[in-house]
MIBAKOL-878740 format. One line per field, with one value per residue (C-alpha): chain; residue number from 1; z negated, x, y negated. Coordinates in Angstrom, 2 decimals, padded with zeros to 5 digits, always signed. Example, Ala and Ser with C-alpha at 12.3 -4.5 7.8 and 13.67 -1.06 7.14 Angstrom:
residues 2
chaine	c(A,A) .
num	c(1,2) .
z	c(-007.80,-007.14) .
x	c(+012.30,+013.67) .
y	c(+004.50,+001.06) .
//
This chain:
residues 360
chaine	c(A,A,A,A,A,A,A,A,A,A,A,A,A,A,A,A,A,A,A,A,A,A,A,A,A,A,A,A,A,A,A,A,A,A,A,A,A,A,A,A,A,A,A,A,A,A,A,A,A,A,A,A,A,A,A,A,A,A,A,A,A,A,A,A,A,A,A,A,A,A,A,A,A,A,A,A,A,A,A,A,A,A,A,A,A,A,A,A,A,A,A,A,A,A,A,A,A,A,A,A,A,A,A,A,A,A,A,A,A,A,A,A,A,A,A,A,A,A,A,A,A,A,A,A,A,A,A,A,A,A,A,A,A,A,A,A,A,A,A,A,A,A,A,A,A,A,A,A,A,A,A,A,A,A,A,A,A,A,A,A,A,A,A,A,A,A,A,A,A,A,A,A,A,A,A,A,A,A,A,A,A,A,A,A,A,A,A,A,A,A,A,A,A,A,A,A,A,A,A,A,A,A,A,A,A,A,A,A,A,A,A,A,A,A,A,A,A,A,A,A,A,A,A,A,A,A,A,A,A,A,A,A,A,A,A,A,A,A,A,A,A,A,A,A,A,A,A,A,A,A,A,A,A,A,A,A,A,A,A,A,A,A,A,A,A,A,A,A,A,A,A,A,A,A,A,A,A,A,A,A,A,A,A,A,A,A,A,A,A,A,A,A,A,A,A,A,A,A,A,A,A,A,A,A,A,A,A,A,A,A,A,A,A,A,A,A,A,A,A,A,A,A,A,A,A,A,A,A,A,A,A,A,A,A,A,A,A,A,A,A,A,A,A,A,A,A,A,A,A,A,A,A,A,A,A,A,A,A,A,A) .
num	c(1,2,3,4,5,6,7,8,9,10,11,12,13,14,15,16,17,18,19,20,21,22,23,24,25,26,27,28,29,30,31,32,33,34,35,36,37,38,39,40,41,42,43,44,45,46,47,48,49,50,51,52,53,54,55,56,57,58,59,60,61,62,63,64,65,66,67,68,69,70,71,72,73,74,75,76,77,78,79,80,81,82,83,84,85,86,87,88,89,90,91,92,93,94,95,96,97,98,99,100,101,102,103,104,105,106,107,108,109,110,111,112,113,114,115,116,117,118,119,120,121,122,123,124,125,126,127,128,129,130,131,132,133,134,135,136,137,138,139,140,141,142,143,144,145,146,147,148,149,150,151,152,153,154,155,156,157,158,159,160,161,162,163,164,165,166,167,168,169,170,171,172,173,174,175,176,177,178,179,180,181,182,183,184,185,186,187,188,189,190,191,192,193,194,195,196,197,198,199,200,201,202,203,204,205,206,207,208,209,210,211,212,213,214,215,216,217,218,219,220,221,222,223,224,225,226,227,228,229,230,231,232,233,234,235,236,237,238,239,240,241,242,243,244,245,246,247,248,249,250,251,252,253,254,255,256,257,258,259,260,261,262,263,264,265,266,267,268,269,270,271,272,273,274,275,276,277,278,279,280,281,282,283,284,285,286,287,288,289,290,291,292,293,294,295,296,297,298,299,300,301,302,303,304,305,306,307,308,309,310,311,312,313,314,315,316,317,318,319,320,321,322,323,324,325,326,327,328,329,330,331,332,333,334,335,336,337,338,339,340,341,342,343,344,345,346,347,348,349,350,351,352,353,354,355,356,357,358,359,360) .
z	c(-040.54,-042.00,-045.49,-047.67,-046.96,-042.80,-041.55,-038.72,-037.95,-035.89,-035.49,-037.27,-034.76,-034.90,-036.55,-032.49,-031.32,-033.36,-032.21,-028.52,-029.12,-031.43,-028.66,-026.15,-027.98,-029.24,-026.40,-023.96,-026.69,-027.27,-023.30,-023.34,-025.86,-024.73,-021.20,-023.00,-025.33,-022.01,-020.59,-022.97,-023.52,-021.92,-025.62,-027.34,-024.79,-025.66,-029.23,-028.48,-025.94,-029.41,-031.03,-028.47,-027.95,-031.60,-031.78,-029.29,-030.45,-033.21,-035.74,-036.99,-036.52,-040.06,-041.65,-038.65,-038.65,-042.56,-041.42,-038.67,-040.94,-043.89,-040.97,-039.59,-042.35,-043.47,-040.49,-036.81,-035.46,-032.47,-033.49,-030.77,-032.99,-035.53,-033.66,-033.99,-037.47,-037.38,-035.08,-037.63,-040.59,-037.79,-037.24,-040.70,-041.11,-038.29,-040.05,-043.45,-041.90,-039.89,-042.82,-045.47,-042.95,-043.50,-046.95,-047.04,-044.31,-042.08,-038.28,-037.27,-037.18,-035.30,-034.22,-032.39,-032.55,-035.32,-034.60,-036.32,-034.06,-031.36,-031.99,-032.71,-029.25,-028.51,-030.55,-029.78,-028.96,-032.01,-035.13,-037.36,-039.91,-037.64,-036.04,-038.63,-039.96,-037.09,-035.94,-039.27,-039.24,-035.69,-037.42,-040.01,-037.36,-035.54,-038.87,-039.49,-035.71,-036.84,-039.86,-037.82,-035.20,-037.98,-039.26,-035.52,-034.70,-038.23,-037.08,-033.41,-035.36,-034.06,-037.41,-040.37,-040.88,-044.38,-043.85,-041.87,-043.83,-047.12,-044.83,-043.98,-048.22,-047.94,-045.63,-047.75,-050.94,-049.46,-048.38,-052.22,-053.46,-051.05,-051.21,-055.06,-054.33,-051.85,-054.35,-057.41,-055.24,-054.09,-058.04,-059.28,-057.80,-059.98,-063.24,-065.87,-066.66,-063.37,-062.94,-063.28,-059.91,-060.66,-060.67,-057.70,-056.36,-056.36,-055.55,-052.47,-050.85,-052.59,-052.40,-048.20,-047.07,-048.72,-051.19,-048.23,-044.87,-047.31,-048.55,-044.91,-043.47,-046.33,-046.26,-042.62,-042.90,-045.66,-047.95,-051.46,-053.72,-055.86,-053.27,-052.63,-055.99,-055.55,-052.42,-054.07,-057.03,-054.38,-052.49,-055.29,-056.29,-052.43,-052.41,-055.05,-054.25,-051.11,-052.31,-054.40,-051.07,-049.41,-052.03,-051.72,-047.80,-048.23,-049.79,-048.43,-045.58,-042.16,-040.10,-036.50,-038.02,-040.05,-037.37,-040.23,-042.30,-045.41,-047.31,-047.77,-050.55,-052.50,-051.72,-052.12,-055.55,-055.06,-058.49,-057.40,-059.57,-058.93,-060.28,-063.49,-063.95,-063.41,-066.07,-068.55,-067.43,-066.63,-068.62,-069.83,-067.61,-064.25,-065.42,-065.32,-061.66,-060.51,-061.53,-059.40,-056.37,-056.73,-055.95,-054.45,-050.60,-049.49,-050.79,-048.28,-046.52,-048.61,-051.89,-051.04,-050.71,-054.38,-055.68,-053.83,-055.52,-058.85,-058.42,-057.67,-060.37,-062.98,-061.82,-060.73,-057.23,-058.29,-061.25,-058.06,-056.32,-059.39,-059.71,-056.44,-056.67,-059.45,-057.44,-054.59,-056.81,-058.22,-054.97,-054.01,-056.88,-056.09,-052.06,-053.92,-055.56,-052.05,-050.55,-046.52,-044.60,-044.78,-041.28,-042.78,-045.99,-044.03,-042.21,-045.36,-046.74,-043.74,-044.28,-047.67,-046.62,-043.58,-045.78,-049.16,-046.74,-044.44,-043.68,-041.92) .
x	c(+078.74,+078.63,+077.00,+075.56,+074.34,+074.30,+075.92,+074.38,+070.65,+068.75,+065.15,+063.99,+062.10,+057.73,+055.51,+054.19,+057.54,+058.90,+055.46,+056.72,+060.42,+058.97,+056.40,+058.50,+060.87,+058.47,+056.78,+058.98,+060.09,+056.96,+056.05,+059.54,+058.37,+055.00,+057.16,+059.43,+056.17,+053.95,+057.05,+056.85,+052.84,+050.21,+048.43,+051.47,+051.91,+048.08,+049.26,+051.76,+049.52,+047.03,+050.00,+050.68,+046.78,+046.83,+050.40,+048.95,+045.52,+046.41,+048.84,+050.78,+054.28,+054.89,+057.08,+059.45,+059.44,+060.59,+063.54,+064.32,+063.77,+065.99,+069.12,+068.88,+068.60,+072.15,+073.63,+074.82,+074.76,+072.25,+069.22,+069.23,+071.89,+068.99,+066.25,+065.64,+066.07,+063.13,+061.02,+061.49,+059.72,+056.46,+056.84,+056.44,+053.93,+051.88,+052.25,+051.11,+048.17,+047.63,+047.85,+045.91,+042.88,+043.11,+042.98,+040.42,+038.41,+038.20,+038.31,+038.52,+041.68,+042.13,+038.61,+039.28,+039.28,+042.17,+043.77,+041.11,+038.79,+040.36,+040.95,+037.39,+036.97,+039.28,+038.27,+034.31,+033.48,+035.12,+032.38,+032.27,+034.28,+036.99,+036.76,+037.46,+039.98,+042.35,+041.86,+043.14,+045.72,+046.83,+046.63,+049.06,+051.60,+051.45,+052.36,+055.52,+056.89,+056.65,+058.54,+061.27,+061.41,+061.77,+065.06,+066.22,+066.13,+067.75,+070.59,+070.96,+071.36,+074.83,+076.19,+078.42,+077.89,+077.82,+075.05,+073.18,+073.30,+072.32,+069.22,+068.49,+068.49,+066.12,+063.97,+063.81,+063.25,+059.93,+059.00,+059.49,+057.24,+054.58,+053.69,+053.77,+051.21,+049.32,+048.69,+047.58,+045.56,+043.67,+043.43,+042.43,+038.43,+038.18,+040.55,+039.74,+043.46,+044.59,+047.27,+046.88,+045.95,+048.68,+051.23,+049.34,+050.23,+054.18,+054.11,+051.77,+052.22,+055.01,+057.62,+057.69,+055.82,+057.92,+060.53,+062.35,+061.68,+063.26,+066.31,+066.82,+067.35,+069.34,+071.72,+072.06,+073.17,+075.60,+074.17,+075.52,+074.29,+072.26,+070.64,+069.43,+067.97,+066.13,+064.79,+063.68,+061.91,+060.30,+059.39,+057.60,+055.71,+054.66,+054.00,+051.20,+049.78,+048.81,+047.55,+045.22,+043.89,+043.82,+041.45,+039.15,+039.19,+038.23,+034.90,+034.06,+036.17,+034.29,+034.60,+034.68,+038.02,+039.52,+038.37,+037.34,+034.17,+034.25,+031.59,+034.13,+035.59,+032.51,+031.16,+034.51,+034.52,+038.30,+039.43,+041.09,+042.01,+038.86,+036.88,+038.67,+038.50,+034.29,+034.29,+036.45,+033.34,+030.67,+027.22,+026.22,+023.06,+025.47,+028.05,+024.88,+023.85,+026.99,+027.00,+024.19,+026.24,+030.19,+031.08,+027.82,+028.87,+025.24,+024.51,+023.25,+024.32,+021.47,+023.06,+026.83,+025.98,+023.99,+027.45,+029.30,+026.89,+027.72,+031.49,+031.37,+028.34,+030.56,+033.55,+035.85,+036.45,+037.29,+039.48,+041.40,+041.97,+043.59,+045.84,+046.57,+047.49,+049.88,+052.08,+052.14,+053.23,+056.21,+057.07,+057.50,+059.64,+061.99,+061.81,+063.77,+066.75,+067.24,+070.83,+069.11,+068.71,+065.62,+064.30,+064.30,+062.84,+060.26,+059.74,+059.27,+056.62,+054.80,+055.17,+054.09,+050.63,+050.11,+050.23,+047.72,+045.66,+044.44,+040.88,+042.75) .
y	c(-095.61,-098.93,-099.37,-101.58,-105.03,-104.95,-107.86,-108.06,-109.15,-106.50,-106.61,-103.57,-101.29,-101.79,-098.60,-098.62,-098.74,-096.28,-093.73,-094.47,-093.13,-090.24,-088.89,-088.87,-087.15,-084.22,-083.80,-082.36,-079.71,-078.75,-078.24,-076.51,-073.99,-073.12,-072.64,-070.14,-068.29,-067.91,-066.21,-063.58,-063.41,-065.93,-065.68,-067.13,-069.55,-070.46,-071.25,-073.68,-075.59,-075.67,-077.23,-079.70,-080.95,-081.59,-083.33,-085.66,-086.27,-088.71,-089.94,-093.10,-091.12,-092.99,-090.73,-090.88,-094.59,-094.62,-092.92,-094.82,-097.67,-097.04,-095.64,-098.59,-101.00,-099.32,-098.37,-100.15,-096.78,-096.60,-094.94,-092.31,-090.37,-089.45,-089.42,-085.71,-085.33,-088.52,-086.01,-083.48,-085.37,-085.56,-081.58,-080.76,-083.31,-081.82,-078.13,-079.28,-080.73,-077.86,-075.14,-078.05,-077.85,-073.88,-074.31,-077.17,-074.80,-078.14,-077.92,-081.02,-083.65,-086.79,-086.03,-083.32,-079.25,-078.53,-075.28,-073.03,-074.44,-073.81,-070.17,-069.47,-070.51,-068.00,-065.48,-066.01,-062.39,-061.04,-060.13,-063.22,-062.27,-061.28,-064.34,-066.69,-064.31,-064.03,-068.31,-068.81,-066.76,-068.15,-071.55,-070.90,-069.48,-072.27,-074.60,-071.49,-072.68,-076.22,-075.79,-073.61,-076.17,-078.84,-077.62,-076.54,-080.48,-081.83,-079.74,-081.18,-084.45,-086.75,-087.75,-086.41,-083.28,-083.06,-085.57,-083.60,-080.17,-082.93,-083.59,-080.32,-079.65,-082.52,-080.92,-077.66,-079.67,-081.53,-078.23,-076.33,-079.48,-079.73,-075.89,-076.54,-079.46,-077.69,-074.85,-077.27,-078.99,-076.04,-074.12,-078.29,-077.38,-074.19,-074.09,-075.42,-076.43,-077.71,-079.82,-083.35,-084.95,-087.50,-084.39,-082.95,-086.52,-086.61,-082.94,-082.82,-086.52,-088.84,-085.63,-085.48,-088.19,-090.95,-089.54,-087.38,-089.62,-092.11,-090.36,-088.52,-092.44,-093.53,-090.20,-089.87,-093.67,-092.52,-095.82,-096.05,-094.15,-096.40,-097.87,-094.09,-094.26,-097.37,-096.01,-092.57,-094.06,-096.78,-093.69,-091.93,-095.53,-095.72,-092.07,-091.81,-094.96,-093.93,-090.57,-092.29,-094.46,-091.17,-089.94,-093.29,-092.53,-088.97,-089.44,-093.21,-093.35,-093.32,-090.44,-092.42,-093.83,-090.86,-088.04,-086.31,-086.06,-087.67,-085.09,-082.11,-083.43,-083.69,-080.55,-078.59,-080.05,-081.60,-082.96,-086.01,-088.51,-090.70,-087.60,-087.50,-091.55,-091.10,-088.45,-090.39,-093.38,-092.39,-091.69,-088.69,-089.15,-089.78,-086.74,-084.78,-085.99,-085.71,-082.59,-081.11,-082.36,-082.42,-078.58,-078.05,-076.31,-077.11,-080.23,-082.67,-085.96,-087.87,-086.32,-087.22,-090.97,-090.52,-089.04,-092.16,-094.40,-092.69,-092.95,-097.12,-097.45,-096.17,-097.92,-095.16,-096.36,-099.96,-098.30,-096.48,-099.68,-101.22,-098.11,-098.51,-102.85,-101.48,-099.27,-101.83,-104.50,-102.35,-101.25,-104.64,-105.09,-102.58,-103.90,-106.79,-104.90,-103.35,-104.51,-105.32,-108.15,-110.35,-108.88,-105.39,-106.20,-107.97,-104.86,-102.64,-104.98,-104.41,-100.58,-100.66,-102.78,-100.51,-097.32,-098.88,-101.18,-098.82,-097.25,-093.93) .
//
């Protein structure tokens, strides 16, 4: 593979473009494995025809396209020879949100039945504790096959092998730091000495959403080294900063765009880091209304929007968007030291807009 600056001029593949490839790579595997599960019971069969409605009920395919992105920006290889270990970065994407909507006790995504909902369907006749029990149980099986499945198709991946066994340490990594996130997050709404949400951050969203589709590109294209380390560090900008619009979408995002509602996060009491910047501003009188709401499981519709007004009034949403105009404009920075051709770099601005400009 060739690397460094590409000689070349190729015009870099479109986010929709990239979705098209990705889908109709995934799907077929998937319809192949709920073919081989019904074959030995109809009920697992069930539970990868859950997975499937749900891997084609929504999604950008993003993290897929940064990988195509980078292996192509260092590489004239076609980009058929990665494609599954692209796929890959969407099958552990689709388990983390799978098991996160367990832990966030959420049953909708993409504005449909997640797979908890779907097995409560399934499991109507069962007593209610049962119920809930055993469809979240089924839902975290479902994000285990994903994850199997993920490192199955790194492996079937037509490049060096050292390369590819690099990628599948990738894979493993993103996996070791997400968990870690995952499990801050969740201890953030009820210890009192949490992790930092900017730690929760790196660990939960920058670590496999950027950091590893990133590096997986950049490896499997065998670029130099220090361009690797350019493209890690603009990973982790890229990474937080859209963690922190993720958090401004989760409490004033619209559900009809999101496919999710935007009062759990208020009434699960999720420390984000727009929480802690309205406790470090606001007024003793607003900490104290805030209070009566954030955390609150039964707190209304009528009382969220009073705890949205609270978190503009004391300028913790507008102190998020800042945060967030900082990391873009060092990621744009480092875009610059990057050794690609001006139709690539092009290309990445348009990533990094897509991911800290968006309302989903």
């Amino acid at each position: 593979m060739k690397q460094g600056t590409r000689s070349s001029v190729k015009t870099p593949l479109h986010p929709t473009q990239s979705k098209e490839m990705i889908d109709a790579f995934l799907l077929p595997i998937i319809a192949m494995k709920a073919e081989e599960a019904a074959a030995i019971d109809p009920s697992y069969g069930a539970l990868w025809q859950s997975i499937e409605q749900l891997q084609q009920a929504g999604g950008k395919r993003l993290r897929s396209y940064m990988t195509l992105l980078i292996f192509s920006a260092y590489s004239d290889q076609p980009l058929e020879s990665i494609l599954p270990s692209a796929a890959a970065q969407e099958l552990l994407h689709l388990a983390m949100l799978i098991q996160d909507d367990v832990i966030d006790r959420d049953f909708t995504r993409y504005g449909v039945k997640n797979i908890t909902a779907q097995y409560l369907d399934h499991y109507k006749n069962l007593p209610e504790a049962d119920r809930t029990h055993f469809a979240q149980s089924s839902a975290m099986l479902a994000g285990d096959l994903l994850i199997s499945e993920a490192f199955i198709l790194i492996a079937e991946t037509q490049a060096n092998p050292t390369a590819v066994l690099t990628a599948q340490r990738l894979l493993a990594k993103a996996i070791f730091h997400v968990i870690g996130g995952e499990l801050l997050d969740t201890e953030a709404s009820f210890k009192a000495d949490a992790a930092h949400p900017l730690v929760i951050a790196e660990q939960k969203t920058a670590s496999y959403s950027f950091v590893t589709p990133f590096l997986m590109g950049a490896t499997l294209a065998e670029a130099p080294q220090e361009q690797r380390d350019i493209l890690q560090n603009l990973g982790h900008q890229l990474g937080i900063a859209y963690q922190l619009r993720d958090d401004i979408i989760g409490v004033f995002g619209k559900e009809s765009l999101t496919g999710k509602s935007s009062e759990g996060d208020v009434r699960e009491g999720k420390f984000t880091l727009m929480i802690d910047e309205f406790y470090r501003r606001a007024s003793d009188e607003q900490r104290t209304h805030f209070d009566t709401i954030f955390g609150n499981a039964e707190a209304n519709s009528k009382e969220i929007e009073i705890a949205r007004t609270l978190l503009e009034e004391s300028g913790a949403k507008q102190a998020l968007e800042e945060m967030i105009e900082g990391y873009q404009e060092v990621s744009l920075s480092l875009l610059e030291q990057l050794s690609v051709n001006e139709t690539h770099r092009q290309a990445f601005r348009h990533l990094i807009d897509l991911c800290l400009q968006r309302e989903k």
